[in-house]
C-alpha positions in Angstrom: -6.4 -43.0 -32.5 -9.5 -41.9 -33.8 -10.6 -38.4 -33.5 -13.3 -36.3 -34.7 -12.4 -32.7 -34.4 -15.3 -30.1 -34.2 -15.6 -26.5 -35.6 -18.9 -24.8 -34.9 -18.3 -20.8 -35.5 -15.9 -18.6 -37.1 -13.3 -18.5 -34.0 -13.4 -21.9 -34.3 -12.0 -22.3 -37.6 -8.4 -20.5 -36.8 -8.3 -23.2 -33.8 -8.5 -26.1 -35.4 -6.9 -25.3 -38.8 -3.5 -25.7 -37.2 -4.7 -28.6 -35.5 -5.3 -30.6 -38.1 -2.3 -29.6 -39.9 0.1 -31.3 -37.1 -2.1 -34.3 -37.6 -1.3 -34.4 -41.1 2.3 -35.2 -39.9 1.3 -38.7 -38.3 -0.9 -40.4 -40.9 -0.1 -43.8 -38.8 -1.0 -42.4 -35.6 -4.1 -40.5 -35.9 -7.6 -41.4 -38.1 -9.8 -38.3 -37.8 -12.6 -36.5 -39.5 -13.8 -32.8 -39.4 -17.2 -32.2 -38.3 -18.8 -29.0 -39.2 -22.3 -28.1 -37.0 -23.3 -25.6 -38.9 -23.7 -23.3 -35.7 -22.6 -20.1 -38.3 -23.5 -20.6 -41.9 -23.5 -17.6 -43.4 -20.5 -17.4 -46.1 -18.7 -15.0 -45.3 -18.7 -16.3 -41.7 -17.7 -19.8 -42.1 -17.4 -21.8 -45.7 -14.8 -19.1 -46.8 -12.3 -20.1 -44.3 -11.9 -23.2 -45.6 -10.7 -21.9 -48.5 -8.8 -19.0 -46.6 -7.1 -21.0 -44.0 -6.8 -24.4 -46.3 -8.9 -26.6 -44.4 -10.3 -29.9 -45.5 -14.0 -29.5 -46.9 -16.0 -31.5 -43.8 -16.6 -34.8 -43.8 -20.0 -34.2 -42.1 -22.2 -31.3 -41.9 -24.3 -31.2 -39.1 -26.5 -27.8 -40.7 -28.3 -27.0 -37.4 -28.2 -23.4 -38.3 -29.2 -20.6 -35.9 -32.1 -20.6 -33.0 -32.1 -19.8 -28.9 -29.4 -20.7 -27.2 -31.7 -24.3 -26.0 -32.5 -25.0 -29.8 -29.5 -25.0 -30.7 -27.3 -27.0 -28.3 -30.4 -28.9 -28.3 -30.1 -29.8 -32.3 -26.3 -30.0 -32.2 -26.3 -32.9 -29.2 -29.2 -34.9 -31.4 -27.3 -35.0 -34.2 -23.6 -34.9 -32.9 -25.1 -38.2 -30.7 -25.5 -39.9 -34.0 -21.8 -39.3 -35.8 -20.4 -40.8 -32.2 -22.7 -43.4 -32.5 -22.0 -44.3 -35.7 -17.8 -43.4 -35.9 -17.1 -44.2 -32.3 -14.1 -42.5 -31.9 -11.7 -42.6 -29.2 -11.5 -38.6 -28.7 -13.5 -35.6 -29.4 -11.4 -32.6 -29.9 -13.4 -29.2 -29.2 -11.8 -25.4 -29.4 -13.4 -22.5 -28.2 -16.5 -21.6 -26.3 -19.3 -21.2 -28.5 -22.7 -23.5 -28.1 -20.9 -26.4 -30.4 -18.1 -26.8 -27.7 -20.2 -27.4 -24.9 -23.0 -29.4 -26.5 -20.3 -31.8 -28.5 -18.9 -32.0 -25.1 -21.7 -33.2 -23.4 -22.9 -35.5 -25.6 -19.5 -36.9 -26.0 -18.8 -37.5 -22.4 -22.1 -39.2 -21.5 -21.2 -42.0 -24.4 -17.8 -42.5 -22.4 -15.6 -41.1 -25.5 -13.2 -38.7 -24.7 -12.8 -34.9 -24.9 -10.0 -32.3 -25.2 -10.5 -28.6 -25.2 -8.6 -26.6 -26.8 -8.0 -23.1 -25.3 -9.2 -24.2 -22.2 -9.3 -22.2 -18.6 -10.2 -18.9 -19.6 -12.8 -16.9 -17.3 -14.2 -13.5 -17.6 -16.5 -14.3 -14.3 -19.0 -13.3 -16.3 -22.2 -15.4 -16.3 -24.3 -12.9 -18.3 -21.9 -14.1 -20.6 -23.0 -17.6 -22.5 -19.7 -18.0 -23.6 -18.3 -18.3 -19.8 -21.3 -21.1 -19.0 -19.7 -23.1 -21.9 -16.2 -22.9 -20.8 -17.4 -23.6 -16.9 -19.1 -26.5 -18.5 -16.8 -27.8 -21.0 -13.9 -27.6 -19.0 -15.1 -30.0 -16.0 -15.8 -32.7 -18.2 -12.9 -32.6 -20.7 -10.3 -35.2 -20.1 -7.2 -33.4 -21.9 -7.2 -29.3 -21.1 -5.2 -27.3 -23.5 -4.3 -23.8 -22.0 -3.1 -20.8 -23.9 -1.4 -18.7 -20.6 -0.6 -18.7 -17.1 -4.1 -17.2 -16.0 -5.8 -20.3 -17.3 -3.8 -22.8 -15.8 -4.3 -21.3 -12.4 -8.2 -20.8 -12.9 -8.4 -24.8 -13.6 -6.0 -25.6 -10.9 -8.4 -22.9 -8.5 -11.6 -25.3 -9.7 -9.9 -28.6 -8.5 -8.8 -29.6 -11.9 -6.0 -32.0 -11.8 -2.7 -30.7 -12.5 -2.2 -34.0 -14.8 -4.8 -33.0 -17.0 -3.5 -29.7 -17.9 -1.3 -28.7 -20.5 0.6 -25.2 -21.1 0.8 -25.5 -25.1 0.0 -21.8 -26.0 -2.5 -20.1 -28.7 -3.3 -22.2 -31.2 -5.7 -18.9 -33.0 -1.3 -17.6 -33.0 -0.3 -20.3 -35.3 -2.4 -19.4 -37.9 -2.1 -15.8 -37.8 1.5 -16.5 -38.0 1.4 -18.6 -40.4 -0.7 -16.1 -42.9 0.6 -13.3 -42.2 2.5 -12.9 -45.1 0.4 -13.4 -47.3 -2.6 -11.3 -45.9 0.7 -8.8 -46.4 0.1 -9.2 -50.1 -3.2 -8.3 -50.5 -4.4 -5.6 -52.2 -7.4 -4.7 -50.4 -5.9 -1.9 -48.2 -5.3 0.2 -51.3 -8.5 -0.5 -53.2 -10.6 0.6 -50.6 -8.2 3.8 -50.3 -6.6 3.1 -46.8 -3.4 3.9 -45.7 -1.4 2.1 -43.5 -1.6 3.2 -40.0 -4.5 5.7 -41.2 -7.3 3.9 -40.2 -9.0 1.6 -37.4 -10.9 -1.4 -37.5 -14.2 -2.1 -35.9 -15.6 -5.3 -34.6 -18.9 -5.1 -32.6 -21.5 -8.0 -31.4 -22.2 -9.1 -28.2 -25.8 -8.7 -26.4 -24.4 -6.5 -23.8 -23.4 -3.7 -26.8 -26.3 -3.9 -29.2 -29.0 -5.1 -27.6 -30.0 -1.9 -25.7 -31.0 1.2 -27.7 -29.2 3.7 -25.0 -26.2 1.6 -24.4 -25.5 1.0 -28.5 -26.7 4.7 -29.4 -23.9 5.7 -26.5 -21.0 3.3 -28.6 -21.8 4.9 -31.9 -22.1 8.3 -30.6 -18.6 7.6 -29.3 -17.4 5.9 -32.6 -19.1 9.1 -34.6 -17.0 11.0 -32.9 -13.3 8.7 -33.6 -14.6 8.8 -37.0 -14.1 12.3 -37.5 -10.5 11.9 -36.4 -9.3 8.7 -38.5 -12.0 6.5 -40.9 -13.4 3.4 -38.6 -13.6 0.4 -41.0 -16.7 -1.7 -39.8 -17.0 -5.2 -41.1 -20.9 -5.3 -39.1 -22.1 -8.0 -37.9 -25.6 -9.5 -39.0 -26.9 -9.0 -35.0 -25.5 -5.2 -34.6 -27.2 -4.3 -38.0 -30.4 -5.9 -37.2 -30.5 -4.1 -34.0 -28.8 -0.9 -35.1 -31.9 -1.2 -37.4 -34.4 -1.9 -35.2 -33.5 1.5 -33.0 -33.5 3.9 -36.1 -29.3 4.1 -35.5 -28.8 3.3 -39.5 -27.6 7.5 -39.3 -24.5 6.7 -37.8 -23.7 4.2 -40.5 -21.5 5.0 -44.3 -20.6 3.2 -47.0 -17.1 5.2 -47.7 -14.7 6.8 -46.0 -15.5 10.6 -47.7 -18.6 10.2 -45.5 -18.9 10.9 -41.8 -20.0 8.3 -40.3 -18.7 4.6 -39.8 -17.8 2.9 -42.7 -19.6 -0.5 -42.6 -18.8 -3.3 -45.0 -20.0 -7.1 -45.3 -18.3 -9.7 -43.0 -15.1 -10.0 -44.4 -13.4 -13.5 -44.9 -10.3 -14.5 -42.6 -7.4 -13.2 -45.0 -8.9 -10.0 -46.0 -9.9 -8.5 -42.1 -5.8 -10.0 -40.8 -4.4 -8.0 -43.8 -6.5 -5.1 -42.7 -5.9 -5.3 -39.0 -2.6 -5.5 -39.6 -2.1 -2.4 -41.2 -4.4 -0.8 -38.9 -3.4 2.4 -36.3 -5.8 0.3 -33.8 -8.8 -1.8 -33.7 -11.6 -1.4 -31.7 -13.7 -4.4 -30.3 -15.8 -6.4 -28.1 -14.3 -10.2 -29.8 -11.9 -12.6 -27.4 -10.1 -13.7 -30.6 -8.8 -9.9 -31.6 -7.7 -9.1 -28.6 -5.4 -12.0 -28.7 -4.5 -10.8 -32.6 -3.9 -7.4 -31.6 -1.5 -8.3 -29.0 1.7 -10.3 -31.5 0.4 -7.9 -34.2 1.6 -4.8 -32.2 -1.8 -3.4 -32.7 -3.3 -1.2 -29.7 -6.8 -2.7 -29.1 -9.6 -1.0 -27.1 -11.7 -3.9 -25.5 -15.5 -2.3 -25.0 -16.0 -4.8 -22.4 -16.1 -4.4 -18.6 -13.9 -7.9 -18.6 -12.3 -10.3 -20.5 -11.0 -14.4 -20.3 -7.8 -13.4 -21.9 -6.3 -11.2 -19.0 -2.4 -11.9 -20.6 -3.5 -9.2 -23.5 -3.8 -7.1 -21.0 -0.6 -7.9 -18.8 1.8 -8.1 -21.9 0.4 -6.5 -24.4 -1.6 -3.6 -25.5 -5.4 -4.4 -25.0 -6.8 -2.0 -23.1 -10.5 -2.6 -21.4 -13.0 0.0 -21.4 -16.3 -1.1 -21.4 -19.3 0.8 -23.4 -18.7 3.6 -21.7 -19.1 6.6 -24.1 -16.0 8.8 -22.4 -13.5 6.2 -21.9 -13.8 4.8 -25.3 -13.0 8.5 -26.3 -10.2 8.7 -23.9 -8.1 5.5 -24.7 -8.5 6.1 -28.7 -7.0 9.3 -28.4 -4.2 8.4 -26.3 -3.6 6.0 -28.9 -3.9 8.8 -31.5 -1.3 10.6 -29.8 1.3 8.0 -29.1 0.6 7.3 -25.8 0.4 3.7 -25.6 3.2 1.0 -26.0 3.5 -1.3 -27.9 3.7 -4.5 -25.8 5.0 -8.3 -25.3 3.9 -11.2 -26.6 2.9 -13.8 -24.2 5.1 -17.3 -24.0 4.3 -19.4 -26.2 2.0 -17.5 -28.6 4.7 -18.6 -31.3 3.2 -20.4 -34.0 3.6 -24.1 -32.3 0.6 -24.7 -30.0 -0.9 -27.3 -32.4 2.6 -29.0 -32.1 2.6 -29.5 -28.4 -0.8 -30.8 -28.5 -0.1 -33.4 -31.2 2.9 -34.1 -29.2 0.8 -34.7 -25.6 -1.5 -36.4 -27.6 1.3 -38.8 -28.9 2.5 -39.3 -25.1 -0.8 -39.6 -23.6 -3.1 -41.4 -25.8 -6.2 -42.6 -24.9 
């Protein structure tokens, strides 16, 4: 069978690592090549996790860089078009929900190849969100639908999916966290930057709805400020929160140390180095799908500033709480954490390092 598996952004990377890996295992069964859009290019938030999670350097390199939503998916289904055209596989697989996943989707389904998604079914109901109009869209094309939890195989079996194209194989972003844990354990950043473990939290903050007003992102930090007085907030910032914290004059509420008041902002931080941090962390705060998922085997209370999320189980098992960006009930859930007041949780079936297995496995029964 051949396959051409597709990595877009930096979620995407921890999906299909694993992926490939069970591939590996059947040299006479599978033929497939890694095909890198581009859709993230900075560094730090893609080519470094191929080193980090030992990933094959691409085979192709579709570079379509950043742009509107329409440019984008617009420059990824040109040129995606032309590697079907030319490889004609048998079977795109795509992870995730980013632009890349819809548009290789898309363009893969109108040449009459294929497609498999990987983490499929998740729904926030959100469709302010563009994340949610790529899974909607992804989804009811895909031929193979891998889901993660029990929530995802009833939203697909709710949208008339049939049941014989769905398949419970668990968290494939679990396998490699599990699988690099241990050595994320050995790391030494923790102590270089002068952390202690448990004496900190971690900070992840992006999406439109957070950053993109002045009074709604002035509200988070003024929040954050205040944590920050409590326990140091390590804040790996992302490109568009720094632009726009720039843009509104919030620069003030930023620090480059933890002697400072403030929250302590570094550079994006490769796969390896934020793990061995979260890991070590008294909680994370964040508006990401993928570290709410994290948070959950790592033990790790998470505070979700987010009215809603497509990955409901964190909430049922585990310890992912939801507060959107409201200023107060940030401040309330991060000091019930700081005072012991939240348990630590379950981890959902099947989040046990062997999702990539299954899949190989269904794809095995069930080839094309």
């Amino acid at each position: 069978m051949k396959i051409i598996n597709v990595v877009g952004a930096r979620p995407n990377f921890m999906k299909m690592a694993p992926i490939i890996e069970a591939m590996r295992s059947y040299p006479d069964h599978f033929q497939h090549l890694l095909v890198h859009t581009g859709q993230h290019y900075d560094e730090k938030m893609s080519e470094s996790f191929f080193v980090d999670l030992g990933m094959p350097t691409p085979d192709i390199n579709l570079g379509v860089g950043s742009g509107s939503h329409a440019e984008q998916t617009a420059r990824i289904m040109v040129e995606f078009e032309k590697i079907c055209l030319r490889e004609k596989p048998q079977l795109v697989i795509v992870v995730g929900d980013v632009n890349s996943t819809m548009a290789c989707t898309i363009t893969a389904k109108k040449l009459g190849i294929k497609v498999a998604h990987v983490e499929a079914g998740l729904r926030s109901r959100d469709m302010s969100m563009p994340e949610e109009i790529n899974r909607l869209c992804t989804d009811v094309l895909c031929d193979y639908l891998f889901t993660t939890d029990h929530f995802a195989d009833e939203n697909l079996a709710a949208e008339g999916v049939p049941a014989d194209k769905i398949f419970f194989v668990g968290n494939v972003m679990i396998d490699t966290l599990l699988k690099h844990r241990a050595m994320a354990a050995t790391l030494d950043l923790g102590r270089q930057l002068g952390l202690a473990p448990q004496g900190y939290a971690t900070l992840t903050m992006h999406r439109p709805g957070n950053v993109d007003d002045k009074n709604v992102l002035t509200g988070i930090l003024e929040a954050l400020a205040e944590i920050a007085r409590e326990i140091p907030i390590v804040f790996p910032i992302h490109p568009r929160t720094r632009k726009m914290a720039g843009q509104f004059g919030l620069d003030g509420f930023f620090s480059t140390g933890p002697k400072v008041q403030g929250l302590w902002i570094t550079a994006p931080l490769g796969y390896l180095e934020f793990l061995h941090l979260n890991m070590n962390a008294r909680f994370v705060l964040t508006d990401s799908g993928g570290l709410q998922e994290e948070t959950t085997v790592l033990g790790i209370p998470c505070i979700t500033m987010r009215p809603n999320t497509e990955r409901p189980i964190t909430c049922e098992v585990g310890s992912n709480t939801l507060v959107g960006n409201s200023k107060e009930k940030i401040l309330e859930q991060a000091h019930r954490i700081l005072n012991g007041e939240i348990p630590r949780g379950l981890v959902p079936e099947k989040w046990d390092g062997h999702a990539a297995e299954r899949i190989i496995q269904v794809l095995l029964e069930k080839p094309c």
